[in-house]
C-alpha positions in Angstrom: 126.4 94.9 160.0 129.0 95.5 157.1 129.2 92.6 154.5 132.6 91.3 153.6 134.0 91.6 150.1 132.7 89.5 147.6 135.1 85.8 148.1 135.5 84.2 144.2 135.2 81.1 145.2 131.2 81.6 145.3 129.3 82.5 142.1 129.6 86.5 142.2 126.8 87.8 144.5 126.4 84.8 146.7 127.4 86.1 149.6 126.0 87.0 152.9 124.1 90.0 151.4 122.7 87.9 148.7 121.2 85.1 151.5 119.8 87.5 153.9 118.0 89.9 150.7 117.0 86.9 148.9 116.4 84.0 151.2 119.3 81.6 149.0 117.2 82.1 145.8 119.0 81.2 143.0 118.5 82.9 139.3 119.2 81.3 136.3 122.6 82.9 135.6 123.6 81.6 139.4 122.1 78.0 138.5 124.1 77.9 135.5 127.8 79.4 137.7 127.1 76.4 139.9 127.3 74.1 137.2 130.5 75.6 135.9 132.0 75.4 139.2 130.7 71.8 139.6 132.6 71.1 136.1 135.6 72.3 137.0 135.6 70.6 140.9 134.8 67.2 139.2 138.3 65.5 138.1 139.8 66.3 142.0 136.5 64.5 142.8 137.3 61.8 140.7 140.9 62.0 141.6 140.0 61.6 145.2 137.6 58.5 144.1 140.5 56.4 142.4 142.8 57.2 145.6 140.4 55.4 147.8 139.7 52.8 145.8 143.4 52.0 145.3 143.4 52.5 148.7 146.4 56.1 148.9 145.1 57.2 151.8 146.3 60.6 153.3 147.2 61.4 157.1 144.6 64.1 157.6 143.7 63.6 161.4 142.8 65.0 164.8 144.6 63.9 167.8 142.5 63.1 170.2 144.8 61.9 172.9 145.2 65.6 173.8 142.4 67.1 172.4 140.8 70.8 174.0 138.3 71.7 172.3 136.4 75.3 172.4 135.3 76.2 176.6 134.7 79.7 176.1 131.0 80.6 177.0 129.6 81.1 173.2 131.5 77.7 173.0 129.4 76.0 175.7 126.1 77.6 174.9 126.4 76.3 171.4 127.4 72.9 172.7 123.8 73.0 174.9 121.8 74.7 172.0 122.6 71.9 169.2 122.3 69.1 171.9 118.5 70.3 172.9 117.0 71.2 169.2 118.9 68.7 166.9 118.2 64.9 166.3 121.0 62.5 167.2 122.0 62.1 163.7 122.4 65.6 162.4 123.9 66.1 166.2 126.6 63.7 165.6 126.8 65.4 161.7 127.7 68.7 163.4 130.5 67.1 165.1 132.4 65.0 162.8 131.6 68.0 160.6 134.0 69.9 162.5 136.4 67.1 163.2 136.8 66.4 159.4 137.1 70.7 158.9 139.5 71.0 161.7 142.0 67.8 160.2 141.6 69.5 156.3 142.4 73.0 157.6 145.5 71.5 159.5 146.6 69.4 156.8 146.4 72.5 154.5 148.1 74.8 156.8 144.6 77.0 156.8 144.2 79.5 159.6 140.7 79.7 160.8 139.3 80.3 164.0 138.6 77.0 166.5 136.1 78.8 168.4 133.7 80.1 165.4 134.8 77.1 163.6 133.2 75.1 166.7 130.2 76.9 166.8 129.1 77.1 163.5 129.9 73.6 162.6 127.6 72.6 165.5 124.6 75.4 164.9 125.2 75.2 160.6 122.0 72.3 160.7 119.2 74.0 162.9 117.1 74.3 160.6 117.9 71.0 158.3 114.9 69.5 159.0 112.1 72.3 159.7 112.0 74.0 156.0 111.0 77.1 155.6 108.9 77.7 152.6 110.9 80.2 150.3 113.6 80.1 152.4 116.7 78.0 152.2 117.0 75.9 155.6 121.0 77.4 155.3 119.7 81.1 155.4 117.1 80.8 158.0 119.9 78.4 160.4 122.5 81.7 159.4 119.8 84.5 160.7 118.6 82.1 163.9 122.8 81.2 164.6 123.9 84.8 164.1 120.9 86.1 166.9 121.6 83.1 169.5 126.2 84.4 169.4 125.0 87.5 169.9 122.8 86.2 172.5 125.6 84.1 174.0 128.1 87.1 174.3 129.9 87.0 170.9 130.2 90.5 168.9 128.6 91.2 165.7 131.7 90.7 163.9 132.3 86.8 165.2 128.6 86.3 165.0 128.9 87.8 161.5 131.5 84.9 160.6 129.6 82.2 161.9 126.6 83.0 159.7 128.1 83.6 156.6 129.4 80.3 157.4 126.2 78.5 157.5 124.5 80.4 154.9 127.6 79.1 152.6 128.2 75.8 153.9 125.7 74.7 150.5 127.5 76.7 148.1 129.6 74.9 145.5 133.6 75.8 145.7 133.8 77.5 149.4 134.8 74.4 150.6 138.2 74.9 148.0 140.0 76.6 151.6 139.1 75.7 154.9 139.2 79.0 156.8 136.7 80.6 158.2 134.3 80.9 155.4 134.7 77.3 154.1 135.3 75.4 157.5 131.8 74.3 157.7 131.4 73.2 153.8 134.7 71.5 153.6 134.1 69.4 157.1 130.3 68.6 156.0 131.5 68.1 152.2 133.4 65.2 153.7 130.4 63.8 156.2 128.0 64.0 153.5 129.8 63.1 150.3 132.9 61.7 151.2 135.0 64.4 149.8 138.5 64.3 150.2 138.3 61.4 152.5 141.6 60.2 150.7 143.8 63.0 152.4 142.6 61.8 155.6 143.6 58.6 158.0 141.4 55.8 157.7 142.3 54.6 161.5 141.5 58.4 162.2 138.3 58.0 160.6 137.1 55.2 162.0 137.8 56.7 165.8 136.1 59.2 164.9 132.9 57.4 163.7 133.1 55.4 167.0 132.9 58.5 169.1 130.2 60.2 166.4 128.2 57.3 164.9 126.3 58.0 161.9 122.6 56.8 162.9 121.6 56.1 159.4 122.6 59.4 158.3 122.5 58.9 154.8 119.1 57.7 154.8 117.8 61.0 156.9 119.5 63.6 154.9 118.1 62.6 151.8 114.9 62.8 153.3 115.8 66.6 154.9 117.1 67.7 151.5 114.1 66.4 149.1 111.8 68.3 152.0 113.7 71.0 151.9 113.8 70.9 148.0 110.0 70.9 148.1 109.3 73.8 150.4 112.3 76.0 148.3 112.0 75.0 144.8 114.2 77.8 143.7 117.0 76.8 146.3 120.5 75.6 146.4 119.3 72.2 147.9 116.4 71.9 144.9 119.9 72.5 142.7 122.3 70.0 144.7 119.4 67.4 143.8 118.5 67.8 140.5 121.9 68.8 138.7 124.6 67.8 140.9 122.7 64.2 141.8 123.3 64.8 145.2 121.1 61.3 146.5 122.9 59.0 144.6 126.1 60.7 145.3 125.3 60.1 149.5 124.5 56.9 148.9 127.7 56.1 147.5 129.6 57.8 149.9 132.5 55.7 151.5 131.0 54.9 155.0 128.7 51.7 156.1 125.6 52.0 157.2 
């Protein structure tokens, strides 16, 4: 399988090439790109903060009146896999993770694919809450995602996307553009942490929360990440906990629970 080019949004080396050799270890020249890249991603986060508390919302949505999502076979066999091996709340995650992806990448005028969009939103979690020591849970969801497309009929080249996707999805600054690389970060960025929740509808939001309840997910992916910190001390979740506070920052994020 031939790696893309390098994407600069991503520290340089953190790519697809760097998560399969490595398992998502990061050294101390990556730890300290993250940081940078936090730095400069904090006053649109703050930005975004004083919108919703003023109450500027955006009209980022979905309609759902006429909605089609994905039918193609991978589509389907996706929908069955993360309905058998995920829990209801990192289910229903995987879902408004692509609702809140698919409303950003349409409000940006970002091209992406719907179907490998689909499917990697729903498979990016696998392996969220079975850690793999010395392997970051986003790596080891890419490898098992990529060898189930194939398995499900979908080249090397689409199964290729959908795990760089995943591997990604924890990487500070993918999330910038919502195309096929960042779909999954940007869509989950809002589910976990609220982000950008100002550019979208709040009447959207709140349908969509109706027809993908949260089930206390706040509570449970703290739990996955600090397990998964554990297990990968030298990980991207160990460095989403520790420098970028990432439990206080889900607590506070704008839904009730």
């Amino acid at each position: 399988m031939v790696a893309p080019a390098q994407d600069n949004r991503a520290p340089a080396g953190m790519d697809w090439t760097w998560a399969t050799e490595t398992g998502g270890a990061l050294t101390g020249r990556q730890r300290r790109q993250l940081t940078g890249k936090l730095v400069t991603a904090l006053p649109g986060i703050v930005a975004g903060q004083v919108r919703l508390a003023i109450g500027r919302r955006g009209a980022g949505r979905v309609d759902f009146t006429d909605l089609r999502l994905p039918d193609s076979r991978l589509a389907r066999a996706a929908e069955n896999e993360a309905r058998e091996r995920l829990t209801p709340h990192v289910l229903e995650h995987s879902y408004r993770s692509y609702f809140f992806g698919r409303a950003l990448a349409e409000l940006d005028g970002v091209r992406y694919d719907d179907e490998l969009a689909y499917v990697s939103c729903l498979l990016h979690d696998l392996n969220l809450e079975h850690p793999t020591p010395g392997r970051c849970f986003a790596v080891t969801g890419a490898e098992r995602a990529v060898e189930f497309a194939e398995g499900a009929g979908a080249t090397p080249e689409q199964a290729h996307t959908i795990g760089a996707a995943i591997a990604a999805h924890l990487t500070i600054g993918v999330a910038d553009r919502p195309d096929d690389l960042g779909f999954v970060s940007a869509g989950a960025g809002v589910d976990v942490l609220g982000l950008r929740m100002a550019d979208l509808a709040p009447d959207w939001v709140a349908e969509l929360l109706l027809r993908h309840p949260r089930h206390d997910f706040k509570r449970h992916m703290i739990a996955a990440l600090r397990a998964e910190a554990a297990a990968v001390p030298d990980g991207r979740a160990r460095w989403l906990l520790s420098t970028a506070q990432f439990a206080p920052l889900i607590r506070l994020a704008p839904f009730p629970e």
